[in-house]
C-alpha positions in Angstrom: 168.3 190.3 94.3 165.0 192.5 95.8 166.2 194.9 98.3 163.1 196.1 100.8 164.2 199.0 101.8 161.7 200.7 104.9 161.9 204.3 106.5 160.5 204.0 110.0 159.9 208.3 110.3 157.8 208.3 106.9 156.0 204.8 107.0 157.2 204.5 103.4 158.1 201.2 102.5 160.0 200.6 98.7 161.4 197.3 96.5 164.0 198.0 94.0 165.5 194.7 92.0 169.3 195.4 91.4 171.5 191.9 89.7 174.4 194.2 89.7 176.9 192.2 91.4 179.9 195.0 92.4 176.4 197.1 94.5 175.6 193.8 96.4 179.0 193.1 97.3 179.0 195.6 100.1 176.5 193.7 101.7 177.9 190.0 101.2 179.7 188.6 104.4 177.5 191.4 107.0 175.5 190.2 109.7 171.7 190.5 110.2 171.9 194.3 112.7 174.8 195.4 110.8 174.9 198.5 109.1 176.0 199.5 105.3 176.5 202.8 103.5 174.4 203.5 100.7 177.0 204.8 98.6 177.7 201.7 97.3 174.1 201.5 95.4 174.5 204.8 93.5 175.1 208.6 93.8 170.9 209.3 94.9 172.2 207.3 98.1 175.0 209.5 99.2 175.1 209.4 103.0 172.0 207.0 103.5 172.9 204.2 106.3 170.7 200.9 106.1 170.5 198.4 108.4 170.1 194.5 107.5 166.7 193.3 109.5 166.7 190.3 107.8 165.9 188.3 104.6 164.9 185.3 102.5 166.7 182.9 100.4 165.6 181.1 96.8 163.7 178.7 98.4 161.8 181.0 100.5 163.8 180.2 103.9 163.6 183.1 106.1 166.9 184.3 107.7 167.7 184.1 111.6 169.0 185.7 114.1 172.3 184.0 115.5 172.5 181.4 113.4 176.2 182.3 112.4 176.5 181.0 108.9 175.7 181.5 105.2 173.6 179.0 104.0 170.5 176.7 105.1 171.1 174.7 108.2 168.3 172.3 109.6 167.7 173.2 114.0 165.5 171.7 116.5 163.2 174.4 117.3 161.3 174.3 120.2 158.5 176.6 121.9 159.3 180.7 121.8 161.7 180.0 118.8 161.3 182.0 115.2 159.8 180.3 112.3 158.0 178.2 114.7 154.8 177.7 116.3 154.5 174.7 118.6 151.0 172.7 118.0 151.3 170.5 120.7 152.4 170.6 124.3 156.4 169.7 124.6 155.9 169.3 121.4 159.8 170.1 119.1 160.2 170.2 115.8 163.1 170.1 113.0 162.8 172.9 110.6 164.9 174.6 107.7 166.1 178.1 108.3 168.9 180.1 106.7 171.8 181.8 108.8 172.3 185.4 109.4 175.1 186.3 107.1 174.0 188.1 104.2 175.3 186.1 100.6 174.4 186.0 96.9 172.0 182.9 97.4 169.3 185.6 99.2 166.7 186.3 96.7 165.1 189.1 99.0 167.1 191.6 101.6 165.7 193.6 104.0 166.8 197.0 104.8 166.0 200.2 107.2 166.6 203.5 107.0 169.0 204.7 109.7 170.0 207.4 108.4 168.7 210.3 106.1 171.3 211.1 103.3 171.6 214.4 101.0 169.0 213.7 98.5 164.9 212.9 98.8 164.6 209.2 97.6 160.8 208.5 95.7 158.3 207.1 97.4 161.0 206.2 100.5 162.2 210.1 102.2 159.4 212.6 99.9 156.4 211.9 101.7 155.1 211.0 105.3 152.0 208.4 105.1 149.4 208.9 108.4 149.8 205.8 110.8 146.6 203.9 110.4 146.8 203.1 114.2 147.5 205.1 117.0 148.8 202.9 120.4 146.1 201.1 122.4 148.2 201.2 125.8 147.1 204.1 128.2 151.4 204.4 129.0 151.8 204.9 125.6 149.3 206.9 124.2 150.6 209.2 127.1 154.0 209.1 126.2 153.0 210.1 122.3 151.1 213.1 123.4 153.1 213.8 126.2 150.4 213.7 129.1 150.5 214.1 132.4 149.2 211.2 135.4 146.1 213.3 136.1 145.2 214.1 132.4 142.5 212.1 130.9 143.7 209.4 128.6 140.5 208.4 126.7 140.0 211.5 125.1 143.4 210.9 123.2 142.8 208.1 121.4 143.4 207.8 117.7 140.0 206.9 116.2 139.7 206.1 112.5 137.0 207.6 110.4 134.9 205.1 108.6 132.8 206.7 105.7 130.2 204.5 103.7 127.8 205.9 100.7 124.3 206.8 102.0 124.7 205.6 105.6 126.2 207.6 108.8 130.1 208.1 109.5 131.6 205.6 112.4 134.4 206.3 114.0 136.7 203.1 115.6 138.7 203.4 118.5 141.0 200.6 119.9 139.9 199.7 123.2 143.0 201.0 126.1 144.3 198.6 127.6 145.9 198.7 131.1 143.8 201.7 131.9 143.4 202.4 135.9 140.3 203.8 136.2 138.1 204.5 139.4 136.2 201.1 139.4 139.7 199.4 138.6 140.6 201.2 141.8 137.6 200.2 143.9 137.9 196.0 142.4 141.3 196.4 143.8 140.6 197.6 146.7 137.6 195.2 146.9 140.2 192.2 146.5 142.3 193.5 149.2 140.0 193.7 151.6 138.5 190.5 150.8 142.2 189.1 151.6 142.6 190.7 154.4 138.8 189.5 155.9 139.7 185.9 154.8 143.4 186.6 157.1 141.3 187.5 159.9 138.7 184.8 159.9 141.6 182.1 159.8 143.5 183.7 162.4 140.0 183.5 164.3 139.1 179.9 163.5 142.3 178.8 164.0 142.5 180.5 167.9 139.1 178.8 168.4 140.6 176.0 167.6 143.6 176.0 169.7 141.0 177.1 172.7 138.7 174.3 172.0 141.9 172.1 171.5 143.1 172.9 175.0 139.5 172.6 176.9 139.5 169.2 175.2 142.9 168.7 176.9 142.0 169.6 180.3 138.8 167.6 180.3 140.4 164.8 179.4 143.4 164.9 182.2 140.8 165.8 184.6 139.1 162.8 183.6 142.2 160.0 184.0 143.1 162.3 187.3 139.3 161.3 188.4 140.0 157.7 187.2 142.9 157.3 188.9 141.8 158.8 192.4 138.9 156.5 192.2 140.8 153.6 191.7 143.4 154.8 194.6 140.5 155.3 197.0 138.8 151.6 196.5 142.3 149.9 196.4 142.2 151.4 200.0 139.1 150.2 201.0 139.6 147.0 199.6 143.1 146.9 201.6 140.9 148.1 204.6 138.5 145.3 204.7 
């Protein structure tokens, strides 16, 4: 079995092939989140703690999350589900995944680094690789440098040097994203108003309307009031004669 072993602090990432069956007993029967002791893999892991994230069997099955068994079950998997990516509309499909409890048909196991043991391990604890990216939110990039609300975050941004033989240096920077800037400011304030102009002007059409409503209403009694004294006053006459 390939055990991927990754340490999140260095960036490092390392596969070691081990068909020793009494070392991968420890990890037989554990859950996808649970954690294991590295003692169990040799004396260069004393105190290391890994951390299953996950894994793939024989076939290539990948494991998942809450699916509480060991071996390849068939689900319905709709939209927002793992190992699936809906192509149609209401669209639900029947795929192959394997559960989340760790046994010898894996062929690949995942594993982080919780925990730093005694000893360096090569290429995993003895050196720290340079994040190729740096975080594209403005919250973030303030919470990595630790800035203040009034500091400027676009002159923090982690660029990336590009060098090419014979022609200038570029440098590449992520464009920040949910960055409140002064025109962001004015658009919203822009939009507000615009709300609260298009509030006012109903309001206003609809009390013309109401005023027109109600002349309309008192012409038309005054009219049949008219009407009917007319017809009162030639009954009379008519009576009269």
């Amino acid at each position: 079995m390939k055990l991927n072993f990754a340490n999140p602090t260095t960036g490092c990432q390392k596969t070691i092939e081990i068909n020793d069956d009494r070392k991968l007993r420890a990890f037989f029967d554990k859950r996808i989140n649970q954690e294991v002791e590295g003692d169990v893999l040799g004396d260069e892991w004393k105190g290391y703690i890994l951390k299953i994230s996950g894994g793939n069997d024989k076939q290539g099955f990948p494991m998942m999350q809450g699916v509480m068994i060991n071996h390849r079950v068939r689900l319905l998997l709709k939209k927002g589900s793992k190992t699936y990516r809906q192509r149609r509309t209401g669209e639900r499909k029947r795929k192959s995944v394997r559960g989340c409890i760790v046994g010898p048909d894996l062929s690949v196991l995942n594993l982080v680094i919780v925990k730093k043991g005694e000893q360096d391990l090569e290429g995993l604890t003895d050196k720290v690789l340079p994040r190729r990216l740096g975080p594209k939110r403005a919250t973030r990039i303030r919470k990595l440098f630790a800035l203040e609300k009034s500091d400027d975050v676009r002159k923090y941004v982690v660029k990336r040097e590009i060098t090419r033989e014979g022609k200038k240096t570029l440098f590449k920077a992520p464009k920040i994203q949910r960055l409140v800037t002064a025109a962001r400011l004015q658009r919203k304030r822009a939009v507000k108003a615009e709300k609260v102009a298009r509030g006012e002007a109903t309001k206003a059409a609809v009390a013309e309307y109401a005023k027109l409503k109600a002349m309309r209403a008192k012409e038309a009694k005054d009219a049949r009031r008219e009407q009917a004294s007319r017809r009162r006053s030639s009954a009379r006459q008519s009576g009269a004669q």
